[in-house]
SEGU-139117 format. One record per residue (C-alpha): residue number from 1; x, y, z. Coordinates in Angstrom, 1 decimal, decimal comma. Layout:
BEGIN
+-----+--------+--------+--------+
: num :     c1 :     c2 :     c3 :
+-----+--------+--------+--------+
: NUM :      X :      Y :      Z :
...
+-----+--------+--------+--------+
//
This chain:
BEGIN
+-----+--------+--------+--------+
: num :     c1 :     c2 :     c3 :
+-----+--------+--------+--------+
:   1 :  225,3 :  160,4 :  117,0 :
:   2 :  222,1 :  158,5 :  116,1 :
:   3 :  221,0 :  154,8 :  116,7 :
:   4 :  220,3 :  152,2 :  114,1 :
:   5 :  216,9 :  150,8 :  114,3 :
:   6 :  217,6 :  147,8 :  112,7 :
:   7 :  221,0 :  146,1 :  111,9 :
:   8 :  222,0 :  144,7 :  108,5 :
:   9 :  222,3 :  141,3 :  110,3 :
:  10 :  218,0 :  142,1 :  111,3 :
:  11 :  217,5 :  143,2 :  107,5 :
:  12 :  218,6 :  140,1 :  106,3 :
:  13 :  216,9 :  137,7 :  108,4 :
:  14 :  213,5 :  139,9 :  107,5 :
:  15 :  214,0 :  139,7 :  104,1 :
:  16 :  215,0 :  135,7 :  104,5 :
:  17 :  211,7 :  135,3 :  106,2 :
:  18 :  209,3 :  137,5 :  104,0 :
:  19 :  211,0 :  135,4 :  101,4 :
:  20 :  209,9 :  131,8 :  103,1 :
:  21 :  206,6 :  132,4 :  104,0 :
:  22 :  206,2 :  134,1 :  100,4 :
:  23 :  207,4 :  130,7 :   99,1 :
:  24 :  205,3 :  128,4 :  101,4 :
:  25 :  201,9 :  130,9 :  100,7 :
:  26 :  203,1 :  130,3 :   97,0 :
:  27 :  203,4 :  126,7 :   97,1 :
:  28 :  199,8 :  126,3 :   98,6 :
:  29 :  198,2 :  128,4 :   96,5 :
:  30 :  199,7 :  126,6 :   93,5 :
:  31 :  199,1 :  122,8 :   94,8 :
:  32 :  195,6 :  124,4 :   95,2 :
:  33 :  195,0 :  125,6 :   91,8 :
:  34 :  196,7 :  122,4 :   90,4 :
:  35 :  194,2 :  119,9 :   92,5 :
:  36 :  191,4 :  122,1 :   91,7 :
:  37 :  192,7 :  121,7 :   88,0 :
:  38 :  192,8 :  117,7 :   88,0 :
:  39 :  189,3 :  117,9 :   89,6 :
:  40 :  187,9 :  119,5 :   87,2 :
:  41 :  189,4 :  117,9 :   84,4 :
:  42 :  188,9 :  114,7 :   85,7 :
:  43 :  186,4 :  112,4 :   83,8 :
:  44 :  183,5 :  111,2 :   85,8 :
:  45 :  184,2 :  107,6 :   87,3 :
:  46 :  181,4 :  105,3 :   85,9 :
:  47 :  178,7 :  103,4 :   88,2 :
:  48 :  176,7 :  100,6 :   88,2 :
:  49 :  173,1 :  100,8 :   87,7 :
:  50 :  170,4 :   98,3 :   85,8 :
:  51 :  168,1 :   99,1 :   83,2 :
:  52 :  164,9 :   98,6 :   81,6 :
:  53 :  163,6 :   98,9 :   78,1 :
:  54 :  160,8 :  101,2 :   77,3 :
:  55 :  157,9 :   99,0 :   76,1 :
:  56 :  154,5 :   99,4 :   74,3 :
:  57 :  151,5 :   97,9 :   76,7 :
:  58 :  147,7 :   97,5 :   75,9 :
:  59 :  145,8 :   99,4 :   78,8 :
:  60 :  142,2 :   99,7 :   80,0 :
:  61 :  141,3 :  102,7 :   82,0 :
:  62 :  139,8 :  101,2 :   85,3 :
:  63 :  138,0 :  102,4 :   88,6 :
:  64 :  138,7 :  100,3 :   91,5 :
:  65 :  135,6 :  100,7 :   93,7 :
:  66 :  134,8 :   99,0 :   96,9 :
:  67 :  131,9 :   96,6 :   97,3 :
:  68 :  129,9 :   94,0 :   99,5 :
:  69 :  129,0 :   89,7 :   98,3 :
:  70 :  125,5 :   89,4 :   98,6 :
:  71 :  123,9 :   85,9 :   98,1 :
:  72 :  121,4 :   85,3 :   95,4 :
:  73 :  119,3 :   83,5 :   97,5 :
:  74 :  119,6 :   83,8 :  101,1 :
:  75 :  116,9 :   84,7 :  103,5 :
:  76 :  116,3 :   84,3 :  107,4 :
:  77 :  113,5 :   81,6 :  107,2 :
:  78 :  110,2 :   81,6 :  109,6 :
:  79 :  107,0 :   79,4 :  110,2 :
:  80 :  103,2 :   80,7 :  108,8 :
:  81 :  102,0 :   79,3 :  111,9 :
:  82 :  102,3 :   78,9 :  115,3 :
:  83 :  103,2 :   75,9 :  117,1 :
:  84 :  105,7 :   73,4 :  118,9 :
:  85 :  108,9 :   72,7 :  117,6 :
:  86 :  108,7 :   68,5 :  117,2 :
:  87 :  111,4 :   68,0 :  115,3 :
:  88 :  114,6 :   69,1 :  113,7 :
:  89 :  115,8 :   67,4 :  110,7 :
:  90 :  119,3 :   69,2 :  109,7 :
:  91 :  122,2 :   70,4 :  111,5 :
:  92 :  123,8 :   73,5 :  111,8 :
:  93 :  126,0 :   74,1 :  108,7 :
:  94 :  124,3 :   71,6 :  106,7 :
:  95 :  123,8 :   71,9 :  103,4 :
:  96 :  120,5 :   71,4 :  101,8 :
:  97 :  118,3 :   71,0 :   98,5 :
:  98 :  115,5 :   72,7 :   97,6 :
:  99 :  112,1 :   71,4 :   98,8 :
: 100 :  113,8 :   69,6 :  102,0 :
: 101 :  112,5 :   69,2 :  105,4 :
: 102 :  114,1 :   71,4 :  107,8 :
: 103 :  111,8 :   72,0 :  111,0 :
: 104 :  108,8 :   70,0 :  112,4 :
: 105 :  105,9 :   71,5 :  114,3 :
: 106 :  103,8 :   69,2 :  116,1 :
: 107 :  100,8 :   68,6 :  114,0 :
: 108 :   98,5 :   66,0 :  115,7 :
: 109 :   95,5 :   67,2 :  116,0 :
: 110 :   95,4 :   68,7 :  112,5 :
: 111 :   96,0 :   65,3 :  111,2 :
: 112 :   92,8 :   64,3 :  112,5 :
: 113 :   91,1 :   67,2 :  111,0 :
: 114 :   92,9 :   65,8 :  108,1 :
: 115 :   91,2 :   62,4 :  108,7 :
: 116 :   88,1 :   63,7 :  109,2 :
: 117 :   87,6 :   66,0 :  106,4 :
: 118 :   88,6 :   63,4 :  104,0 :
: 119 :   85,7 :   61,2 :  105,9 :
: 120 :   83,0 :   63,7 :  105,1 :
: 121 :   84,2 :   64,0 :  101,4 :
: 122 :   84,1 :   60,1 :  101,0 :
: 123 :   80,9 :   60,3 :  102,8 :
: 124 :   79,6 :   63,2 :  100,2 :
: 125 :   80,8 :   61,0 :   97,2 :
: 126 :   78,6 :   58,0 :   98,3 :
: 127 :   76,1 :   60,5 :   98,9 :
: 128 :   76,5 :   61,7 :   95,0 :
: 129 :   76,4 :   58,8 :   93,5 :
: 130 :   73,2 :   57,5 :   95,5 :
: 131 :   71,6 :   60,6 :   94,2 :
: 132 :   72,3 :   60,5 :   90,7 :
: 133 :   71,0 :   57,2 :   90,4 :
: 134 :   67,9 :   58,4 :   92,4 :
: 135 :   68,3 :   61,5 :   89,8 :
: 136 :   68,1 :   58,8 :   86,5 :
: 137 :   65,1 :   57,1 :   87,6 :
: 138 :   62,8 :   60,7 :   88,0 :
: 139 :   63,1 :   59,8 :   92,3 :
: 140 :   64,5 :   63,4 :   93,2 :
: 141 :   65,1 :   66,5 :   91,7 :
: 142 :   67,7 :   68,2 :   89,5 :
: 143 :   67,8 :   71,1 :   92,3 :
: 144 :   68,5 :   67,7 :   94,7 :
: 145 :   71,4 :   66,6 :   92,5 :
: 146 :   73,0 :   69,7 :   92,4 :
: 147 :   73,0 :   70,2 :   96,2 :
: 148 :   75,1 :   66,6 :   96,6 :
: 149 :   77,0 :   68,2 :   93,8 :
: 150 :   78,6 :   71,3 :   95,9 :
: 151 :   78,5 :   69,5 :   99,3 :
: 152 :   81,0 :   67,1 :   97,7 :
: 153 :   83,1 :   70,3 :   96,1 :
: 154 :   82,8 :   71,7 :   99,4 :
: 155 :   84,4 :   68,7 :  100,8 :
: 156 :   86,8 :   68,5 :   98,6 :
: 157 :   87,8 :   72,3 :   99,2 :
: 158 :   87,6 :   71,7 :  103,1 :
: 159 :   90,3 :   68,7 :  102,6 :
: 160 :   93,0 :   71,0 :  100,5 :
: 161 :   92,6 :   73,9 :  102,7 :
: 162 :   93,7 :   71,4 :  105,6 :
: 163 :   96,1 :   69,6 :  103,8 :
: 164 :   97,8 :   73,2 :  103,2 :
: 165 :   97,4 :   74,1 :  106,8 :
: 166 :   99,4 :   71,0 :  107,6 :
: 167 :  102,3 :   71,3 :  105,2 :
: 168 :  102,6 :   74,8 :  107,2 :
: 169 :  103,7 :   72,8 :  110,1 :
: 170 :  106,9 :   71,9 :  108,3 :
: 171 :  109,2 :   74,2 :  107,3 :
: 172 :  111,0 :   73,3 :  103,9 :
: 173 :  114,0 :   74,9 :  102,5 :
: 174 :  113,0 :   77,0 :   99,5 :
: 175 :  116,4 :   77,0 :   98,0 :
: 176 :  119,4 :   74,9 :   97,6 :
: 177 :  121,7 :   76,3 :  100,1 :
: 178 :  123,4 :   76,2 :  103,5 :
: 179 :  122,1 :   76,2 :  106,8 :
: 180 :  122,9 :   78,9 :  109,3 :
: 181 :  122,4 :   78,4 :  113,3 :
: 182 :  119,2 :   77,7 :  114,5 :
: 183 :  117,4 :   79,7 :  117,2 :
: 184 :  114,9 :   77,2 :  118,2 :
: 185 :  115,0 :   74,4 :  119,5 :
: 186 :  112,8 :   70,5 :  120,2 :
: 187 :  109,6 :   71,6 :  122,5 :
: 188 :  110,4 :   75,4 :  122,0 :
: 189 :  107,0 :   77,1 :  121,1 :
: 190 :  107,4 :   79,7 :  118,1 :
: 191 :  105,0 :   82,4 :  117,0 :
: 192 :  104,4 :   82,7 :  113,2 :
: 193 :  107,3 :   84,5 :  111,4 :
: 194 :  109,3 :   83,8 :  114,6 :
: 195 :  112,5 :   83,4 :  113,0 :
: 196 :  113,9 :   80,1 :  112,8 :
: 197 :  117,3 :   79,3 :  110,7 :
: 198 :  119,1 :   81,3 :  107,8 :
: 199 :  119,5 :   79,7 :  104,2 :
: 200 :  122,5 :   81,1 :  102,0 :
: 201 :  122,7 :   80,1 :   98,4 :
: 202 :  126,9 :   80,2 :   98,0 :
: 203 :  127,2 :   79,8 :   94,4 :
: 204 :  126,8 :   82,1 :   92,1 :
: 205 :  127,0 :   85,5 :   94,6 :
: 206 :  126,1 :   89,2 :   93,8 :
: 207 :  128,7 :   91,8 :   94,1 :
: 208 :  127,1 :   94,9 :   95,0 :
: 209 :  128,6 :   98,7 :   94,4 :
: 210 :  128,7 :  102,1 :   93,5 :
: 211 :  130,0 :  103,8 :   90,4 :
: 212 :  130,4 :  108,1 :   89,9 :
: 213 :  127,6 :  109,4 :   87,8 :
: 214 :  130,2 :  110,4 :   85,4 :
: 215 :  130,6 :  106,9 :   84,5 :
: 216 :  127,1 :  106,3 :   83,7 :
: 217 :  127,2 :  105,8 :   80,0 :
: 218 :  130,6 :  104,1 :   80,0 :
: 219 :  129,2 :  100,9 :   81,9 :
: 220 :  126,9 :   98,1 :   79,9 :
: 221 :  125,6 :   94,8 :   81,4 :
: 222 :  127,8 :   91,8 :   80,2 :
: 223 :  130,7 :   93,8 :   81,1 :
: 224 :  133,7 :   91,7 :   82,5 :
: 225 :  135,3 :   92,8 :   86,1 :
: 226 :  137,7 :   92,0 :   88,4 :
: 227 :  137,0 :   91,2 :   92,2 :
: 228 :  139,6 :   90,7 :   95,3 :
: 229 :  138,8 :   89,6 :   98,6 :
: 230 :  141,1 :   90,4 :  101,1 :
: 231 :  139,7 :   87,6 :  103,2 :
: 232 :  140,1 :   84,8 :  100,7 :
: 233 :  143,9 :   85,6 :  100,1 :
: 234 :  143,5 :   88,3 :   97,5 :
: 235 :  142,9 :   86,0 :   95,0 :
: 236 :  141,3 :   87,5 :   91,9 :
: 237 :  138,0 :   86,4 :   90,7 :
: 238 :  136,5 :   87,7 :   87,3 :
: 239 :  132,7 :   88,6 :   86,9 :
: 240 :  130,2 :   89,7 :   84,9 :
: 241 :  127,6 :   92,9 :   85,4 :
: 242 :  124,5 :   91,9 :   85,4 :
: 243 :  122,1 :   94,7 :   86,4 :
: 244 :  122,3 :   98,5 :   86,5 :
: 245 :  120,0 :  100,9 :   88,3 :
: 246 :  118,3 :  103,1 :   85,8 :
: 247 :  118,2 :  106,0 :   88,3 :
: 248 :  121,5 :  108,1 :   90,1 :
: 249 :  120,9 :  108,9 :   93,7 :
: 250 :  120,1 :  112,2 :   94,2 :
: 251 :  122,0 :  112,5 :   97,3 :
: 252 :  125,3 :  111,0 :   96,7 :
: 253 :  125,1 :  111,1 :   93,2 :
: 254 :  126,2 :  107,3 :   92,6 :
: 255 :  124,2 :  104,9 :   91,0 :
: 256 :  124,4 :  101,5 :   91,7 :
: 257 :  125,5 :   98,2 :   89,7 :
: 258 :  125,2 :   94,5 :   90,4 :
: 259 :  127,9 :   91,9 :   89,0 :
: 260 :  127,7 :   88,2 :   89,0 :
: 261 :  130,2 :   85,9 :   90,5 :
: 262 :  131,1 :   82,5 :   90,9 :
: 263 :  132,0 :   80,5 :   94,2 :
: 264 :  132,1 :   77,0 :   93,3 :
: 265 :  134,6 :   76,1 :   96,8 :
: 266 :  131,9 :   78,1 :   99,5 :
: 267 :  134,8 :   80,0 :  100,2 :
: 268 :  133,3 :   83,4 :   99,8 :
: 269 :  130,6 :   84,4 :  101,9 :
: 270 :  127,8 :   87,3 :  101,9 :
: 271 :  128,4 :   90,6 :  103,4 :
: 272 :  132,5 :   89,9 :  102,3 :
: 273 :  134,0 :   93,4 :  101,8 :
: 274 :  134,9 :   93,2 :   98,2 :
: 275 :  137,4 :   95,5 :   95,8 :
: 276 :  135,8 :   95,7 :   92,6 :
: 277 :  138,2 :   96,9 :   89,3 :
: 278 :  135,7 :   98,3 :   86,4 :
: 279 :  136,6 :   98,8 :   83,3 :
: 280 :  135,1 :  102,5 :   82,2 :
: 281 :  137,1 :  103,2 :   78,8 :
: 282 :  138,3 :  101,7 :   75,8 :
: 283 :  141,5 :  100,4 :   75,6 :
: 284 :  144,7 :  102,1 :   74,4 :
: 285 :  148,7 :  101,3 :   73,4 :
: 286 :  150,9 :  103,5 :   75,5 :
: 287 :  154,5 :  103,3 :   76,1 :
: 288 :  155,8 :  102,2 :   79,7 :
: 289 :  158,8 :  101,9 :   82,0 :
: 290 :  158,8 :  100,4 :   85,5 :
: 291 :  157,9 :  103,3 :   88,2 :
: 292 :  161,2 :  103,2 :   89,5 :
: 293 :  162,9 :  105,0 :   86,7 :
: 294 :  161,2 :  108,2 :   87,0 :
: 295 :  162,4 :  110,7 :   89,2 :
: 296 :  159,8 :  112,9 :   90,4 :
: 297 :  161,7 :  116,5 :   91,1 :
: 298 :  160,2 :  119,9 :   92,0 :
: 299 :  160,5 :  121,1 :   88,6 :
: 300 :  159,3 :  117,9 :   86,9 :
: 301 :  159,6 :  114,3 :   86,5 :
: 302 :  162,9 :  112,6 :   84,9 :
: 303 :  164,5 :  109,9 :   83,5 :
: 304 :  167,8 :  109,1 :   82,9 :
: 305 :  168,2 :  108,0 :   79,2 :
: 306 :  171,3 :  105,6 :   78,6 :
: 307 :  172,8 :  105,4 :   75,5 :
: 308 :  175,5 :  102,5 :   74,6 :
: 309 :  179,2 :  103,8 :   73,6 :
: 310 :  182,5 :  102,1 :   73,8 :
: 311 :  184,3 :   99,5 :   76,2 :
: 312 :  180,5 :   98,6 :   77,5 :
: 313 :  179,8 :  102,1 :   78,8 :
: 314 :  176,5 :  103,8 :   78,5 :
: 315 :  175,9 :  107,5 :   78,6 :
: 316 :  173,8 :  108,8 :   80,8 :
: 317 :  171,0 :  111,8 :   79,1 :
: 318 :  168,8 :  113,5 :   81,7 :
: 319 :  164,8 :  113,9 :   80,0 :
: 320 :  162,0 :  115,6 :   81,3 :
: 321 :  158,8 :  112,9 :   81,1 :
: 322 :  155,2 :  113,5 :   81,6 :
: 323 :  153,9 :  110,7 :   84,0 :
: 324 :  150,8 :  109,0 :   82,8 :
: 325 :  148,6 :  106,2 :   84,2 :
: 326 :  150,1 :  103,7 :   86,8 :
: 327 :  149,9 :  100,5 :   85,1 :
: 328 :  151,0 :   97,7 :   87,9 :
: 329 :  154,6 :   97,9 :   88,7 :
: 330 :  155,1 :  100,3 :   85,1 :
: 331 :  154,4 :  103,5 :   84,6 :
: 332 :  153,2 :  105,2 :   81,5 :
: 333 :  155,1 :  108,1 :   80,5 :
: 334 :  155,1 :  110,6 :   77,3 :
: 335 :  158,5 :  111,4 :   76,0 :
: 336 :  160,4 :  108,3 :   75,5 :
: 337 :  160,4 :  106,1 :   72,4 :
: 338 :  159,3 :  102,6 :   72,4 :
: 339 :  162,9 :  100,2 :   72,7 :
: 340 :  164,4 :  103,2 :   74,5 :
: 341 :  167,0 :  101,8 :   77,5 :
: 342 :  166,5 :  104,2 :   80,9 :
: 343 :  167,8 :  103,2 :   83,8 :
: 344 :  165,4 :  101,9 :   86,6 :
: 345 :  167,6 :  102,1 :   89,8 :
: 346 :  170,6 :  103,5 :   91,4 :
: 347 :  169,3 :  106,4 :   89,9 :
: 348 :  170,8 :  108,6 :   92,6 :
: 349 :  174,6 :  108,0 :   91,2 :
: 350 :  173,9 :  109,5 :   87,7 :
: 351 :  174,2 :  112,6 :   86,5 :
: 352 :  173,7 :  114,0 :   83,0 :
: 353 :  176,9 :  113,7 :   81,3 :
: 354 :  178,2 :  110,7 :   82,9 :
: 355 :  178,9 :  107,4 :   82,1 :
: 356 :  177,7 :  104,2 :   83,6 :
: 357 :  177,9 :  100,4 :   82,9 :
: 358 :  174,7 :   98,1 :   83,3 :
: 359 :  174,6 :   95,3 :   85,7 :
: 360 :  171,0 :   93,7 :   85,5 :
: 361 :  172,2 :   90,6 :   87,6 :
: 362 :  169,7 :   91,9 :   90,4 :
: 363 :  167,0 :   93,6 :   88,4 :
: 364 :  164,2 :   95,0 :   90,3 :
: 365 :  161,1 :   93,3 :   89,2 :
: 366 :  158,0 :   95,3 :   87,4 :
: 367 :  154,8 :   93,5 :   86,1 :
: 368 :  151,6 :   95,0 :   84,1 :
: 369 :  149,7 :   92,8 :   87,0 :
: 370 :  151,6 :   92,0 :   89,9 :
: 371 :  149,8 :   89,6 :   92,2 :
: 372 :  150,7 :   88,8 :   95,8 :
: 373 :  152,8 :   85,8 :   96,4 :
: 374 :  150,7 :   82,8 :   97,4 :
: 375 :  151,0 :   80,7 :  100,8 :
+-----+--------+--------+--------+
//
């Protein structure tokens, strides 16, 4: 007589079991497909972002170059002549006028050549008129007359000539200006064209630089500029171009251009480093949107157009945008419409599709010319 393998009692907890597990892989599955379901079905929950307007903005095409203040007049002054230093009229740092009195050499003894030669001449005047008195009465020659003549112009010419030699003992400022740091000092013996003190002239200044060859015909004298210096708190000072070399250099292929300034304070000073903004084309009307709304991806740059629909919601359009010219904080961009609303941050919580609601209560700021905050 054979064994069972399995008894009816075994069957039926087999079959009880298959019949769980079946119902508890069931059950899964299902919850899975229904959450999967509500997922997918589920609208987008709207976000916060803030907005800009698309807006129409007058732009010049500029080259921002770098450059160096020069002074208009400036120069390191020196002596003609040799001598001892007798006397110093300024100090350091001191502004002057044209025509002053800045160093003394001692000039005794060419006073008294001064004296002297003036004694001959008055000597050569009494001399003349004896003469031509002489002369009237048929006493002495015309040939006699004319000798007494050119002694006295001789004189005369011997007494300027010394009088010239003796203003070359004083050295006078040949500009209005200010003083630099001497480098002589009372009973210090200088050579001619020893260098002595430096004169800057502080107002107006040059502003010297370098433009691309390219730009050649696109830059007049009279043209207005703009000018920063770092050092005197990036403040923005507008020239004028007053002088453009004729001739590009060969080398570098740059040719140079000069602009004017004013510096009424002192507060520039030459040999500043200087950034200079050109203007090297005419202006133009483009439309704008502050930087931050683009999104620059690997197949292109976007914005994320938003477009008003009910209970305050906006929704959200993805559009490719060609980035233009970077104008400040904006940006000019091709494909949007002037009075267009994109959103300009939070940009990384939309998504084409969506919706979103606008809160502008903290709205990055974005300026055509943003300047640094002062103090």
């Amino acid at each position: 007589m054979k064994k069972r393998l399995l008894s009816p009692r075994m069957w039926v907890l087999l079959i009880l079991t298959g019949v769980v597990l079946g119902g508890l892989f069931f059950m899964q599955w299902f919850g899975h497909q229904k959450m999967n379901e509500f997922f997918d079905n589920m609208p987008p929950p709207d976000v916060a972002v803030s907005s800009a307007v698309a807006q129409k903005v007058e732009w010049v095409p500029t080259l921002e170059v770098a450059g160096s203040l020069v002074a208009v007049n400036g120069a390191q002054l020196t002596t003609e002549v040799a001598g001892i230093v007798q006397e110093i009229h300024h100090p350091n740092g001191a502004w002057v006028e044209a025509g002053e009195a800045l160093v003394s050499l001692v000039a005794a003894t060419d006073r008294a050549e001064l004296n002297s030669l003036r004694a001959t001449a008055r000597l050569a005047e009494i001399e003349l008129e004896r003469v031509k008195t002489l002369f009237q009465s048929k006493t002495v020659s015309r040939s006699e007359l004319d000798r007494r003549q050119s002694e006295l112009d001789q004189a005369h010419a011997n007494v300027a000539a010394q009088e010239a030699r003796l203003e070359q003992k004083t050295l006078q400022a040949p500009f209005a200006g200010q003083l630099g740091i001497r480098r002589v000092n009372i009973g210090q013996y200088v050579g001619a064209g020893d260098p002595i003190i430096a004169l800057q002239g502080l107002d107006p200044l040059y502003v010297n630089f370098t433009l691309p060859e390219q730009y050649s015909t696109r830059i007049n004298t009279g043209q207005q500029i703009q000018v920063t210096v770092a050092s005197a708190s990036d403040e923005v000072i507008f020239g004028e171009i007053t002088a453009i070399e004729p001739a590009v250099d060969a080398i570098t292929r740059n040719f140079a251009v000069q602009a004017t300034i004013r510096n009424p304070g002192g507060v520039l000073r030459p040999g500043m480093f200087a950034s200079v903004e050109v203007p090297v084309g005419a202006s133009a009307e483009l439309v704008a949107i502050p930087a931050t709304a683009v999104s620059h991806r690997s197949y292109g740059a976007v914005v994320y157009v938003l477009s008003p629909t009910e209970q305050d919601l906006y929704a959200v359009t993805q559009r490719f945008v060609t980035p233009g010219a970077t104008l400040g904080d904006l940006l000019a961009v091709e494909g949007l419409e002037v009075g267009e609303t994109v959103a300009s941050s939070g940009l990384l919580k939309l998504r084409a599709g969506g919706l979103t609601r606008i809160n502008n209560s903290v709205l990055p700021e974005a300026e055509l010319n943003p300047q640094p905050p002062s103090g």
